[in-house]
C-alpha positions in Angstrom: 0.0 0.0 0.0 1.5 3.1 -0.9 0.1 7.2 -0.4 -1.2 9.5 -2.7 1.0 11.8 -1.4 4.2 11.9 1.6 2.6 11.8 4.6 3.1 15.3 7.2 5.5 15.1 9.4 4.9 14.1 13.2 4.6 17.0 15.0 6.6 16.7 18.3 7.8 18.7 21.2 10.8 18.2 23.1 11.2 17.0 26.6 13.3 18.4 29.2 16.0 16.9 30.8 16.3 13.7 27.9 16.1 13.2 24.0 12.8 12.2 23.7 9.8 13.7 21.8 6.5 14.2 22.6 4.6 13.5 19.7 1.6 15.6 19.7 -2.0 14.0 18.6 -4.3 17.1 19.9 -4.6 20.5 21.1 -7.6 21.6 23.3 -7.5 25.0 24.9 -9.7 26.2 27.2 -11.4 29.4 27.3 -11.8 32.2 29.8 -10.3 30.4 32.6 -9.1 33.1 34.7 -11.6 35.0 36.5 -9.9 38.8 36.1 -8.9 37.5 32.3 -12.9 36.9 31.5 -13.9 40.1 33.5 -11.8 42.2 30.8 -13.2 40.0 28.0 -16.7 41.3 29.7 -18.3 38.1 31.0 -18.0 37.2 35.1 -19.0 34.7 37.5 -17.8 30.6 36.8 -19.1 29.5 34.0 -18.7 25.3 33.0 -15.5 25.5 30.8 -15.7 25.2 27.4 -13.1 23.9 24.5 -11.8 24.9 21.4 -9.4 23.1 19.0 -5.8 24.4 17.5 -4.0 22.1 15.1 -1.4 20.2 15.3 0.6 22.4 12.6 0.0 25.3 14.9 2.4 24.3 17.3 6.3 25.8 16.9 8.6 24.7 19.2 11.0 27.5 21.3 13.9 25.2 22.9 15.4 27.2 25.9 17.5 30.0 25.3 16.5 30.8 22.1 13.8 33.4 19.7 12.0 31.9 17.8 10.7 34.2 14.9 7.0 33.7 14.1 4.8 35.9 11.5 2.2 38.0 12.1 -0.5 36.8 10.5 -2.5 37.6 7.8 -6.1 39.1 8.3 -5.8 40.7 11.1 -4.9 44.3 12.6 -5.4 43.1 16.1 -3.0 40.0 17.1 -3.0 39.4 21.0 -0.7 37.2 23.0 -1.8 34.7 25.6 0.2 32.8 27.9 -0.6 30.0 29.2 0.6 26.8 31.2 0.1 23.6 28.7 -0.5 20.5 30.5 0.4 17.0 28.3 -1.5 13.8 28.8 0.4 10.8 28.9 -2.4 8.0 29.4 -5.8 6.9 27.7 -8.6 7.5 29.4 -12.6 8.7 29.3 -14.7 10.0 32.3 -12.1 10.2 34.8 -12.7 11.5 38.3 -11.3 14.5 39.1 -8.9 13.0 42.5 -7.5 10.5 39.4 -6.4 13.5 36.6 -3.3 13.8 37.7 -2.3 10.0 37.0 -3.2 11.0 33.4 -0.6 14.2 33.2 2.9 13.3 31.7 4.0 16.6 32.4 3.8 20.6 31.7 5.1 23.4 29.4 4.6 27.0 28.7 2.5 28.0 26.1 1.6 30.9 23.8 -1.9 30.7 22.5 -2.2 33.6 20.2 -4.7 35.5 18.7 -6.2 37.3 15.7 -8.3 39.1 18.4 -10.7 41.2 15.6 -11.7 38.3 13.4 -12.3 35.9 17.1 -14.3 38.9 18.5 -16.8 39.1 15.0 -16.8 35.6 15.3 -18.1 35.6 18.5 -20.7 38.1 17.9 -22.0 36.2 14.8 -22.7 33.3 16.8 -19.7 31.4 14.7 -16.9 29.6 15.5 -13.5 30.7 16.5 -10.9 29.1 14.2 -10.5 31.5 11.9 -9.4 33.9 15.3 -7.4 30.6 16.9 -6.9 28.0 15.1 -3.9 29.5 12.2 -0.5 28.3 11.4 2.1 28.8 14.0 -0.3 30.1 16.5 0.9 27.8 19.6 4.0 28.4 20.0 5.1 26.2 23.3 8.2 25.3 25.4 10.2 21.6 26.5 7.6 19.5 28.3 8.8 18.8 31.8 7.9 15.5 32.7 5.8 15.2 36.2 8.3 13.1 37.9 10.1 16.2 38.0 8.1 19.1 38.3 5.5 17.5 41.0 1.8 18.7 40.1 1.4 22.1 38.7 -1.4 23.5 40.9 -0.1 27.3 41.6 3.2 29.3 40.5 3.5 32.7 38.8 2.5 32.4 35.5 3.5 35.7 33.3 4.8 37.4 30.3 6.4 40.9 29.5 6.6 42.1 25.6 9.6 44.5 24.6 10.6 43.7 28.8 7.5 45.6 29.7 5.1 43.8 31.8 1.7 42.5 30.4 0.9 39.4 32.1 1.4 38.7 35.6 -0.5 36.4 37.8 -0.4 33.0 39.4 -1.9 29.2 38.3 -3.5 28.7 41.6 -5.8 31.3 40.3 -7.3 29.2 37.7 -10.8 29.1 37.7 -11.1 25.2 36.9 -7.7 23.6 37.7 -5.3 21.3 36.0 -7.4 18.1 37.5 -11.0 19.3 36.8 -10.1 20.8 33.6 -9.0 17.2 33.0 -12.2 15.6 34.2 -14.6 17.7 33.0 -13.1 17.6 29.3 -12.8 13.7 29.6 -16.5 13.1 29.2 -16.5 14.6 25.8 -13.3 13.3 24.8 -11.2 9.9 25.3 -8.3 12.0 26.2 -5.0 9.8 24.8 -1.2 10.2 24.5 0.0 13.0 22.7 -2.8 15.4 23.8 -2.2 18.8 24.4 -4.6 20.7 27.1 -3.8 24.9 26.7 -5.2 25.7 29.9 -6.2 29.3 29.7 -4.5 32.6 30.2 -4.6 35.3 33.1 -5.7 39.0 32.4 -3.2 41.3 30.8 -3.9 40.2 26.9 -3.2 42.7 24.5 -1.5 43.6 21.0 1.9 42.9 19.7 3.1 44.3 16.7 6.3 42.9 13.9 9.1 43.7 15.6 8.1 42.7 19.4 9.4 40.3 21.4 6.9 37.8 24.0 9.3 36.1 27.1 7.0 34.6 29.3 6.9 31.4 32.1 5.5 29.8 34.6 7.2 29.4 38.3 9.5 25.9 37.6 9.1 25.1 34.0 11.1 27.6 32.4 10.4 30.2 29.6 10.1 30.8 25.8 11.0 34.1 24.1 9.3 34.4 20.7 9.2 37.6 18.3 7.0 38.8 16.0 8.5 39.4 12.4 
C-alpha cells in the first residue's frame, strides 16, 4: 500500500531533561479560565469551561534559550498574546474523576496561544466559531515539556509574560478558575483524552496587541520560559 501523497510530518515537542519527543495527537485550549482574564473580556461569574481546537501544525517549538521568529499573520490588525501553562497527557482514558487526573498528566510546558483578536471577537458576535481567530498556522508556539516526575503537580506558580521587557501578564496558576485536574475531568466526558494530547489551559488578564518587531518572554514558576518575536 503506498500514499497519494508523503505523509506530514509528526509533530513533536521536546522534553526536558532527555532526548525524547512528545509526539503531539491534539490541542484543546480552554477558554476564559481566569476569573480577572474573563472580566476584561466582559463576562463574570464561573461558567462550566468550554473547548476549542488548534491544530497540530500550529504548534512551533522554542527550545530554551532561544527566539523563535514567528509571523504576524494575515487578516488581522489586532494580534493578542496569551500565555498559558500547557498541561500533556500521557495516558488513555474517558470520564475520569477528578482526584485521578493527575495519573493522566505526563507533564507541563509554557505556552503561547495567540490571537487574531478582531476576526475571534466578530466571530463571537455572529454566533460562529473561533478558528478563523485561533486556530492559524504557527499560532501555539510552546516550550520543552517537563515531565511530572520532575516538576511535582502544577497547581499554583507565577505564570507571566512581559513584551519588549515591559510587563503585560502577571499572575499565578493557583488562580485558575477550573484547575489542571477538573479541567481534565470535565473535558474527559467529551473526549477519550489519549497520549499525545495537548490541554492549553487558559490565560490570566493582561492580553493585549503585539506588533512585527516585538518580542513575547514569558513562564510559569518551575518550568522555564520561551521568548518568541513577532516578524
Amino acid at each position: 500500500m503506498s500514499y497519494v501523497f508523503e505523509p506530514a510530518a509528526i509533530t513533536a515537542v521536546p522534553v526536558a531533561g532527555s532526548d525524547s519527543l512528545f509526539p503531539v495527537r491534539r490541542i484543546y485550549c480552554v477558554g476564559r479560565n481566569y476569573a480577572e482574564h474573563a472580566q476584561e473580556m466582559g463576562f463574570t461569574g464561573r461558567e462550566p469551561p468550554f473547548f476549542f481546537a488548534k491544530p497540530t501544525d500550529s504548534i512551533v517549538v522554542v527550545k530554551p534559550g532561544e527566539t523563535v521568529a514567528i509571523p504576524y499573520p494575515s487578516q488581522t490588525a489586532n494580534l493578542h498574546h496569551e500565555i498559558e501553562l500547557v498541561v500533556a497527557i500521557g495516558r488513555q482514558g474517558s470520564d475520569i474523576a477528578e482526584a485521578d487526573a493527575a495519573q493522566y498528566i505526563f507533564g507541563y510546558a509554557v505556552g503561547l496561544d495567540m490571537t487574531r483578536r478582531d476576526l475571534q471577537m466578530d466571530l463571537r458576535k455572529a454566533g460562529r466559531p473561533w478558528e478563523l481567530g485561533k486556530a492559524y498556522d504557527q499560532s501555539a508556539p510552546i516550550g520543552p515539556i517537563t515531565p511530572l516526575a520532575a516538576s511535582g503537580e502544577v497547581n499554583a506558580g507565577r505564570i507571566w509574560l512581559d513584551v519588549n521587557g515591559a510587563k503585560r501578564q502577571d499572575s499565578d496558576v493557583r488562580k485558575l478558575i477550573w484547575n489542571v485536574n477538573e479541567t481534565i475531568a470535565y473535558l474527559s466526558r467529551y473526549f477519550e483524552l489519549y497520549p499525545g494530547d495537548l490541554i492549553y489551559t487558559g490565560t490570566p488578564e493582561g492580553v493585549g496587541a503585539v506588533q512585527s518587531g516585538d518580542v513575547m518572554t514569558g513562564g510559569v514558576e518551575g518550568l522555564g520560559q520561551l521568548s518568541v518575536a513577532i516578524r
